[in-house]
C-alpha positions as CSV (number, residue, x, y, z in Angstrom):
1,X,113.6,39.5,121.4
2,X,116.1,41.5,118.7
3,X,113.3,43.3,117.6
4,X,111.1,44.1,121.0
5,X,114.8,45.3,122.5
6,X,115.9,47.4,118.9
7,X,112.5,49.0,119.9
8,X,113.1,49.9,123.3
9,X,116.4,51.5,122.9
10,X,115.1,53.5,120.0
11,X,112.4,55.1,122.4
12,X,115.2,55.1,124.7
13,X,117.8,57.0,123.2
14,X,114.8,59.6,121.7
15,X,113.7,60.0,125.2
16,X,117.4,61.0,126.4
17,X,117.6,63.3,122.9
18,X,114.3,64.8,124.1
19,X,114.9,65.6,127.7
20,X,118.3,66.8,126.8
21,X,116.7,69.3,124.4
22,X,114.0,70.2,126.5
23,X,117.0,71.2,129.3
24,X,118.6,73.5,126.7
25,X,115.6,75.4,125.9
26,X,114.0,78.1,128.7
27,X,111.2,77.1,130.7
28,X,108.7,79.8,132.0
29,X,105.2,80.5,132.7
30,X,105.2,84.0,131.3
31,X,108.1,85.2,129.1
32,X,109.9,88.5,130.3
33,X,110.5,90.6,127.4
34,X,113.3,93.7,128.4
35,X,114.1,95.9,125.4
36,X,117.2,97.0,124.1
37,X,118.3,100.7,124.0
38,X,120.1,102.1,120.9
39,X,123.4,102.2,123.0
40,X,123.0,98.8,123.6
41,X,123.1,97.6,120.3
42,X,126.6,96.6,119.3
43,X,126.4,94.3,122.5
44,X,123.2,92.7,121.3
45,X,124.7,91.8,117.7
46,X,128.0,90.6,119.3
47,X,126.0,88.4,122.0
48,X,123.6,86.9,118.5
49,X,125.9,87.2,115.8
50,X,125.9,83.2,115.4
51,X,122.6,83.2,115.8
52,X,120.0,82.4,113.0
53,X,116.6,84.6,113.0
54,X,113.3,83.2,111.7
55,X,110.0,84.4,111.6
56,X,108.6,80.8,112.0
57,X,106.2,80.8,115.0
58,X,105.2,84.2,115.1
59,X,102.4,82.9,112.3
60,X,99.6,83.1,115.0
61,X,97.3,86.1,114.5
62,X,96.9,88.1,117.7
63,X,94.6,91.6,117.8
64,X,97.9,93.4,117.8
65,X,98.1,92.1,114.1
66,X,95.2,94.0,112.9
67,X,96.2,97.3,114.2
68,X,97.0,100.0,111.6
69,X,101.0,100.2,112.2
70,X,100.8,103.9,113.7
71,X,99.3,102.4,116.6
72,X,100.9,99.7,117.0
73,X,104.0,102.4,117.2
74,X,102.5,104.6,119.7
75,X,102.2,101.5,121.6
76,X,105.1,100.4,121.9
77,X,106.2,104.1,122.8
78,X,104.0,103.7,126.4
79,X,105.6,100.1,126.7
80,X,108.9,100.1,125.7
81,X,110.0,104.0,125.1
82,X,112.0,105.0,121.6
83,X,113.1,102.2,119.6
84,X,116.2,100.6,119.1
85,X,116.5,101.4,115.7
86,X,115.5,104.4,113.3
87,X,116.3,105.7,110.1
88,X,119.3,108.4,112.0
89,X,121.2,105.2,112.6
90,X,122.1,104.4,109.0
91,X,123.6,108.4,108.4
92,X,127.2,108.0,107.6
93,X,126.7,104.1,106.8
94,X,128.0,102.8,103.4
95,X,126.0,100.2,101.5
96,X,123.1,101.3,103.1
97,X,120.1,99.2,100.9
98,X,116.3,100.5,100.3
99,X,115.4,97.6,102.8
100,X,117.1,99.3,105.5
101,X,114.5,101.9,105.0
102,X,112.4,101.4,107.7
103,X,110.6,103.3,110.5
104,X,111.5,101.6,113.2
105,X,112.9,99.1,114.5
106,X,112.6,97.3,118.4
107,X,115.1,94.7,119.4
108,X,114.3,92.3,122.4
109,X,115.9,89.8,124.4
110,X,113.5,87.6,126.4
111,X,114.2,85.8,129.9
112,X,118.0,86.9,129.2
113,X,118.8,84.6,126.4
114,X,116.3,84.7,123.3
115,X,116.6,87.9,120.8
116,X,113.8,89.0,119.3
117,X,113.2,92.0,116.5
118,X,109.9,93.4,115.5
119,X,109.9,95.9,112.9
120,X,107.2,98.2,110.6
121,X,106.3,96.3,107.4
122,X,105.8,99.9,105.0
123,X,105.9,102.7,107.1
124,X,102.4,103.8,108.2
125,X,100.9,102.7,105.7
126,X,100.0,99.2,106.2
127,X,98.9,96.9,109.2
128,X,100.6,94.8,111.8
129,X,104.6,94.2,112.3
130,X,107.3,92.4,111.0
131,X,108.3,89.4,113.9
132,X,112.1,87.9,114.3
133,X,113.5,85.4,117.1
134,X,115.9,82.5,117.4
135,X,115.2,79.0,115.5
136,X,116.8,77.8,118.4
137,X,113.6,78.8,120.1
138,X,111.3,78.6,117.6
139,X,108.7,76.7,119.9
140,X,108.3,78.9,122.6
141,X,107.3,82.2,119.4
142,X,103.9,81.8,119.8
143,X,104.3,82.1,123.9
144,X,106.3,85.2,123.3
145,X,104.1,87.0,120.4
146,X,101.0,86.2,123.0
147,X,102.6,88.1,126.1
148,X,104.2,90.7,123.7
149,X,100.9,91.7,121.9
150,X,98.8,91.2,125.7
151,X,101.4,94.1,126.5
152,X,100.5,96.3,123.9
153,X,97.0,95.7,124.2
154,X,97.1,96.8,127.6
155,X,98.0,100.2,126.8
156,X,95.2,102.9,128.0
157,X,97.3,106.1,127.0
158,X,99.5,106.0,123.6
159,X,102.7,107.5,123.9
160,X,103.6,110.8,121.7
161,X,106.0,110.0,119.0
162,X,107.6,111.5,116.1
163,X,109.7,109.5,113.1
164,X,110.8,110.0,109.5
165,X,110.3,107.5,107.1
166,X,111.3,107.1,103.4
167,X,109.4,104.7,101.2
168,X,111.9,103.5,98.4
169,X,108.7,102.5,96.3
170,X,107.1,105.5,96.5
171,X,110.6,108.3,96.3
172,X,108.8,110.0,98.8
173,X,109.6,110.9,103.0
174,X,107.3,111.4,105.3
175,X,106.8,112.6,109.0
176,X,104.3,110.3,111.4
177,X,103.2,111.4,114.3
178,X,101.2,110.9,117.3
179,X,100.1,113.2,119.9
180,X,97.7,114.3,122.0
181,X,95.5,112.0,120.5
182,X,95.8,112.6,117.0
183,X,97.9,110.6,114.0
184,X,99.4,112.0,111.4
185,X,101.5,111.5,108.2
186,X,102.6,114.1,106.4
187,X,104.8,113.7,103.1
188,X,107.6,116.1,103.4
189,X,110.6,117.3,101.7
190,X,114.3,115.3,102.7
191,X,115.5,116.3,106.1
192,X,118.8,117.9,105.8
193,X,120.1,114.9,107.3
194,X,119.3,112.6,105.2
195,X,120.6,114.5,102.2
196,X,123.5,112.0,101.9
197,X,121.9,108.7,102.4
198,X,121.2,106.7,99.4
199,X,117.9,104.5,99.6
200,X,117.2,103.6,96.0
């Protein structure tokens, strides 16, 4: 009897742990993915600070994936509008590091409680993105990365952009583009901007 009634309370009790987990974690049939604007970025890292970010689950390829990363940018432009994050935000930063070279970056929180980053990998000059979201949540990533690229890939007309990237690897900046139709990238001198930001 020790032995049948050790068993039971061992499903029991991971039963409870189960249901208990399952009621901390967000339920929903399609996730709702809202975007955060630049301004809104010191309340975003305030709300997540304690928070730890993985790219575990977002493993799944989707088409979005395969996309040269200019496209995936214009993209997002028609979606979502600017990003959250471009090279302008580090000006006047110290202990600004060559990985915070980046194009862009677009911060996320979905159904009001999971953050979520996605970022360029080189510049233009590879394919696909760079994923981030909660461990907390790491279950629900493929969900999310489904609905986020089905978004993208409902996209008939690109939106224009313009950003500046600098690729540490290659000491060179460059200009990307897209409008009216047409992508560009364009090595170019330093922006006057830039001239006191240190990315090597």
């Amino acid at each position: 009897m020790n032995i049948f009634r050790s068993a039971f309370l061992v499903a029991f009790f991971l039963s409870v742990a189960f249901t208990l987990r399952a009621q901390t974690l967000p339920t929903f049939a399609e996730p709702v993915i809202e975007k955060v604007e630049n301004a809104g970025k010191a309340a975003f890292e305030q709300r997540f600070a304690d928070i730890i970010m993985t790219g575990s689950g977002f493993q799944g390829g989707t088409v979005v994936d395969q996309l040269p990363t200019s496209e995936i940018r214009s993209r997002l432009q028609a979606v979502f509008g600017d990003p959250t994050v471009t090279l302008d935000d580090f000006i006047g930063m110290e202990n600004v590091r060559p990985g915070n070279s980046v194009q862009f970056e677009y911060w996320f929180v979905v159904n009001d409680s999971i953050p979520m980053i996605v970022l360029d990998i080189d510049g233009p000059f590879t394919r696909g993105l760079v994923y981030a979201g909660s461990i907390e949540y790491i279950d629900f990533m493929p969900e999310i990365k489904r609905t986020f690229s089905g978004k993208l890939m409902g996209v008939n007309r690109p939106g224009n952009f313009e950003d500046v990237f600098y690729s540490p690897e290659r000491r060179k900046w460059f200009r990307i583009t897209y409008r009216d139709g047409e992508y560009t990238t364009d090595e170019i001198n330093r922006p006057a901007r830039f001239n006191q930001l240190n990315l090597n």
